[in-house]
C-alpha positions as CSV (number, residue, x, y, z in Angstrom):
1,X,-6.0,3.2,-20.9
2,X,-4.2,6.1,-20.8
3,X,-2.9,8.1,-17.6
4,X,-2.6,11.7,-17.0
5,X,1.1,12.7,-16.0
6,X,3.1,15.4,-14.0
7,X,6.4,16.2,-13.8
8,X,8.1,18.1,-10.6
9,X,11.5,19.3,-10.6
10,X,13.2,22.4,-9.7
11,X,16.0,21.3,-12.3
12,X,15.7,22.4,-15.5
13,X,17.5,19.5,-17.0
14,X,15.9,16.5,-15.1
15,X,12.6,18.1,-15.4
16,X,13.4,17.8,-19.5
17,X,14.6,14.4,-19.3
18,X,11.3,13.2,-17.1
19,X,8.8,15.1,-19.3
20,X,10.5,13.9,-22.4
21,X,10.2,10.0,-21.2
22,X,7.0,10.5,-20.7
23,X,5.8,11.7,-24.2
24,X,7.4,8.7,-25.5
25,X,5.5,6.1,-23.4
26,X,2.3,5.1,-24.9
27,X,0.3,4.5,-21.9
28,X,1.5,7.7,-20.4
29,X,-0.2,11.4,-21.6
30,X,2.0,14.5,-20.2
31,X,-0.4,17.1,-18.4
32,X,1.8,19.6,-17.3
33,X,5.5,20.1,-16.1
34,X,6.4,22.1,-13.0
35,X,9.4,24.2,-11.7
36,X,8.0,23.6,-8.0
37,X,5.5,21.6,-5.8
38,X,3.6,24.7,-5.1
39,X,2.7,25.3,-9.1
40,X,2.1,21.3,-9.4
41,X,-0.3,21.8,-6.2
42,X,-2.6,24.1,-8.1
43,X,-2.6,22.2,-11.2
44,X,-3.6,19.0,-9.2
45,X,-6.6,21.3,-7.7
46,X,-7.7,21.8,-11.5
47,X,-7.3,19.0,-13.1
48,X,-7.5,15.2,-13.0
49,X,-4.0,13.9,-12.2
50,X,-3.2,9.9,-12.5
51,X,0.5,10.0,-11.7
52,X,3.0,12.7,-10.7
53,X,6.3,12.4,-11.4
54,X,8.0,13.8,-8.6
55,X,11.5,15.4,-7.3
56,X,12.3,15.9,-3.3
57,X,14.4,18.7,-2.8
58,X,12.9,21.3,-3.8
59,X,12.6,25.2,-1.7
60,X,9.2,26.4,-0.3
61,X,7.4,22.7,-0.8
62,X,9.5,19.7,-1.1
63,X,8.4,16.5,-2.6
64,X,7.6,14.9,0.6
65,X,5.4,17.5,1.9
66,X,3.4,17.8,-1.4
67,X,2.8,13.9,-1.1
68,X,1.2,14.3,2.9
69,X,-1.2,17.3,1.3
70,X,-2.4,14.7,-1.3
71,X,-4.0,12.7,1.5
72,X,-5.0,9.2,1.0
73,X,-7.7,7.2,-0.9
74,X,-8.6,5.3,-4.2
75,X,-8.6,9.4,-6.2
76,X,-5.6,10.4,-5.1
77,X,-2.8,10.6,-7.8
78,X,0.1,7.9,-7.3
79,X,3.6,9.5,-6.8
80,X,6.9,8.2,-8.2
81,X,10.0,9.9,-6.5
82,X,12.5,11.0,-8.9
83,X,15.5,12.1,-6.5
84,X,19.2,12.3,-6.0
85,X,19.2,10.7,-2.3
86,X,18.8,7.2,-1.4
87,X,18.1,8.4,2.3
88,X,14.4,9.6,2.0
89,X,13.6,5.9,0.6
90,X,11.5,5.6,3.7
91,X,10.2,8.4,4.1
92,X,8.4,8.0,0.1
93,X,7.4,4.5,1.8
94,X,6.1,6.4,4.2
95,X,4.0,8.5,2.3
96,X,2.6,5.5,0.3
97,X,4.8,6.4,-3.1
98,X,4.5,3.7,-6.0
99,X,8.0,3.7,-7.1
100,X,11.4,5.5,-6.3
101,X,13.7,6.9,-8.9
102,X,17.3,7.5,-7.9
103,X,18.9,9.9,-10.2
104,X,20.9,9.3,-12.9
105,X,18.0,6.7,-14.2
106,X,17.7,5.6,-17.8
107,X,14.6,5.4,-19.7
108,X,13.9,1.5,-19.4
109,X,14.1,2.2,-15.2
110,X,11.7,4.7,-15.9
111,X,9.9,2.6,-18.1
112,X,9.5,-0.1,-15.5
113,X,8.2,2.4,-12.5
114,X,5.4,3.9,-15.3
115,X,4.2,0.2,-15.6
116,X,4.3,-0.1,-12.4
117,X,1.7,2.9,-12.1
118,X,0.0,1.6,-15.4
119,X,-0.6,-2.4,-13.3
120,X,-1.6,-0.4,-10.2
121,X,-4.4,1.6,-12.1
122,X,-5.7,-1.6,-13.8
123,X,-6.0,-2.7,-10.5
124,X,-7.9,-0.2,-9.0
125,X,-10.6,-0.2,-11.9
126,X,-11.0,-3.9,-12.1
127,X,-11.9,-3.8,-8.0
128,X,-14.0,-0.8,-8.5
129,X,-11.7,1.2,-5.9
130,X,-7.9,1.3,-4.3
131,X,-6.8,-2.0,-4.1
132,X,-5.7,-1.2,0.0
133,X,-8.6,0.4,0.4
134,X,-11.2,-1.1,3.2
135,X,-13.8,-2.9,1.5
136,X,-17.6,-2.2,3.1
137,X,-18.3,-5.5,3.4
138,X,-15.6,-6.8,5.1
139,X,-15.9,-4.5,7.6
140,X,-19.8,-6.3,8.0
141,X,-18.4,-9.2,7.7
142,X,-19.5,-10.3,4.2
143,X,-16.3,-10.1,2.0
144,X,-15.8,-13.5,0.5
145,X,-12.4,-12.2,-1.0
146,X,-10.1,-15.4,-2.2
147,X,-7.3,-13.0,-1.4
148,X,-6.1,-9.5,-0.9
149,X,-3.3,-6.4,-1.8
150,X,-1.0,-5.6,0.3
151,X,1.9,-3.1,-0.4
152,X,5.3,-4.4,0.2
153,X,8.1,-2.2,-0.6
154,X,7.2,-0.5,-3.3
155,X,4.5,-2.6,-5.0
156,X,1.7,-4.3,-4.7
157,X,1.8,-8.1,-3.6
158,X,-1.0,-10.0,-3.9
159,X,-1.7,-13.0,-1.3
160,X,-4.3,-15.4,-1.1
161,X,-6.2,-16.1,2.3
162,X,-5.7,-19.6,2.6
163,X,-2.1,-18.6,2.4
164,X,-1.9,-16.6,5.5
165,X,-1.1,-18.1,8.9
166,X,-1.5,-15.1,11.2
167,X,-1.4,-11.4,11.4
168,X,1.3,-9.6,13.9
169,X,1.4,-5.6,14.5
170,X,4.7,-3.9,14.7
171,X,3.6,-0.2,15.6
172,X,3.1,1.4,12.2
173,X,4.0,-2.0,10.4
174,X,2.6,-5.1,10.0
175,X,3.6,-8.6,9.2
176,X,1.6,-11.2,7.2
177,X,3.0,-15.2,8.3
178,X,2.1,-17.5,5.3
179,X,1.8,-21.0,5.3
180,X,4.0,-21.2,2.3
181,X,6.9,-19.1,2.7
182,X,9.1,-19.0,6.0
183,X,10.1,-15.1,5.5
184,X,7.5,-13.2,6.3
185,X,5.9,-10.1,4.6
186,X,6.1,-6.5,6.0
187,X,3.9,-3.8,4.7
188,X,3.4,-0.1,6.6
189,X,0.2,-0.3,7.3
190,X,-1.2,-0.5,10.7
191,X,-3.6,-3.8,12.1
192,X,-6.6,-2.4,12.6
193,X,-6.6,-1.1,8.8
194,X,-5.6,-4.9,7.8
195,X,-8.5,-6.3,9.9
196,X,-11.2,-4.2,7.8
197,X,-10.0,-5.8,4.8
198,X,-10.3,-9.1,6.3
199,X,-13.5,-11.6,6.3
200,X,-14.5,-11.5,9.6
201,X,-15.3,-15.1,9.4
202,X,-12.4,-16.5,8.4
203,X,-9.7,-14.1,10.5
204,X,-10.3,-12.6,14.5
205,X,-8.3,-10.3,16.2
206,X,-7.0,-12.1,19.5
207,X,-4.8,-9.7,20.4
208,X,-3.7,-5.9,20.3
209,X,-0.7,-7.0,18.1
210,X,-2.5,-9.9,16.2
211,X,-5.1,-11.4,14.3
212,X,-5.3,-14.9,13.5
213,X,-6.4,-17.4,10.4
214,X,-9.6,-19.3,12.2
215,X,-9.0,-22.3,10.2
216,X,-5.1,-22.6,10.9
217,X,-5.3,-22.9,15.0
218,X,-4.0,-26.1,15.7
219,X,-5.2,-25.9,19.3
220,X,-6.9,-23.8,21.7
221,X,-7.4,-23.2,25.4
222,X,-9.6,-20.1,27.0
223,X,-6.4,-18.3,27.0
224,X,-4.1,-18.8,24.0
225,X,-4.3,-20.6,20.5
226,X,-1.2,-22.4,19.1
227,X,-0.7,-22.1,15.0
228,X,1.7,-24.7,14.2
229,X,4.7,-23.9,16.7
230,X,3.4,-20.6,17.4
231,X,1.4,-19.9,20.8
232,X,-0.3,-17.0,20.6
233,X,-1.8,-15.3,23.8
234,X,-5.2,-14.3,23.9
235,X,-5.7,-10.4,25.2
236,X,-8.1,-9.6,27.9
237,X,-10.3,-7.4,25.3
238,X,-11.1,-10.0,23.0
239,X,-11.6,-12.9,25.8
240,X,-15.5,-12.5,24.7
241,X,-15.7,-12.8,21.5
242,X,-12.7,-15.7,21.3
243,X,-15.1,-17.2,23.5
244,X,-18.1,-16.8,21.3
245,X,-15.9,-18.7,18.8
246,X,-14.8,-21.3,21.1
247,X,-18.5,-22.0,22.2
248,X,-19.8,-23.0,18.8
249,X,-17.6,-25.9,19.0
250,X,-17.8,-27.3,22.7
């Protein structure tokens, strides 16, 4: 497999050096190279794009702007900062970039982001679609998923569903408890776009900041569940269906 390239960059020299590591990776086939994220913007419009290779300070359209117009979804091309400044690290995270390049890199740093977007794209055609991408049946309740992908930092981590404990939303982040590690993983994404992915019969949503592993409560009452030493409180909107749950096994 081989996957169609861009290179932004309002430098002349850095714009060389990206374009030229490019035509010596194998997997990697160089489309175009651009001056500016407005000229890359029209070739993306023409043309099938896998990766962009892309620069943030730029004048009229700057890197992070161009990756907010590409939007979101299993077609979109994946975008690998290649910038000066450390500080926009979270703002690329933001934006869902694959990798982050700080400037001066070498070719075997570049090397190791381009695999990075070579894994992700194996991914992606092996699961017929984005691997964060909701999945149509769990959202009916049908996936039967041994695990799932979840983006942590800047790639993809995958975790098994036995593994996970419970669920808890921190605004536009959330963080996955496992079973099997006592640090915890944080990935920006919000909860209700981590419950679609989720079998509904193995996870439930108890709360507005959590969702919960079914077969790891410990103990229950009408309004809490306790996960090892963890009491979790049970939120007046999901009182119902908790108790559906709870009634199948009084």
């Amino acid at each position: 497999m081989t996957l169609n390239c861009i290179a932004v960059d309002d430098e002349p020299l850095a714009l060389g050096l990206v374009s030229k590591f490019i035509e010596q990776t194998p997997f990697l086939n160089l489309v175009g190279k651009f001056s500016s994220a407005v000229e890359a913007l029209k070739a993306l419009h023409s043309q099938k794009i896998d990766v962009i290779f892309l620069d943030i300070q730029m004048p009229d359209l700057n890197g992070i702007e161009l990756a907010r117009v590409l939007g979101t979804g299993a077609d979109k091309p994946r975008v690998i900062f290649t910038t000066a400044y450390n500080q926009f690290a979270l703002e690329g995270y933001k934006v869902d970039a694959l990798d982050y390049l700080l400037k001066p890199f070498n070719y075997e740093e570049f090397l190791r982001a381009a695999q990075k977007a070579y894994n992700y794209s194996v991914l992606v055609n092996k699961s017929g679609g984005a691997a964060s991408a909701p999945d149509p049946a769990a959202e009916t309740g049908q996936a039967d998923e041994q695990y799932l992908f979840l983006k942590v930092e800047y790639q993809l981590v995958r975790i098994a569903l036995d593994d996970i404990l419970y669920i808890e939303g921190l605004k536009d982040y959330v963080k996955v408890h496992l079973k099997t590690s006592e640090k915890a993983l944080l990935s920006l994404t919000s909860l209700k776009a981590l419950e679609e992915k989720l079998p509904a019969k193995r996870f439930m949503r108890v709360h507005r900041s959590f969702i919960v592993a079914l077969d790891k409560i410990t103990s229950m009452t009408k309004n809490s569940v306790q996960i090892g030493k963890t009491l979790i409180t049970i939120g007046d909107q999901y009182k119902d269906a908790f108790g559906q749950f709870v009634g199948k096994w009084i």
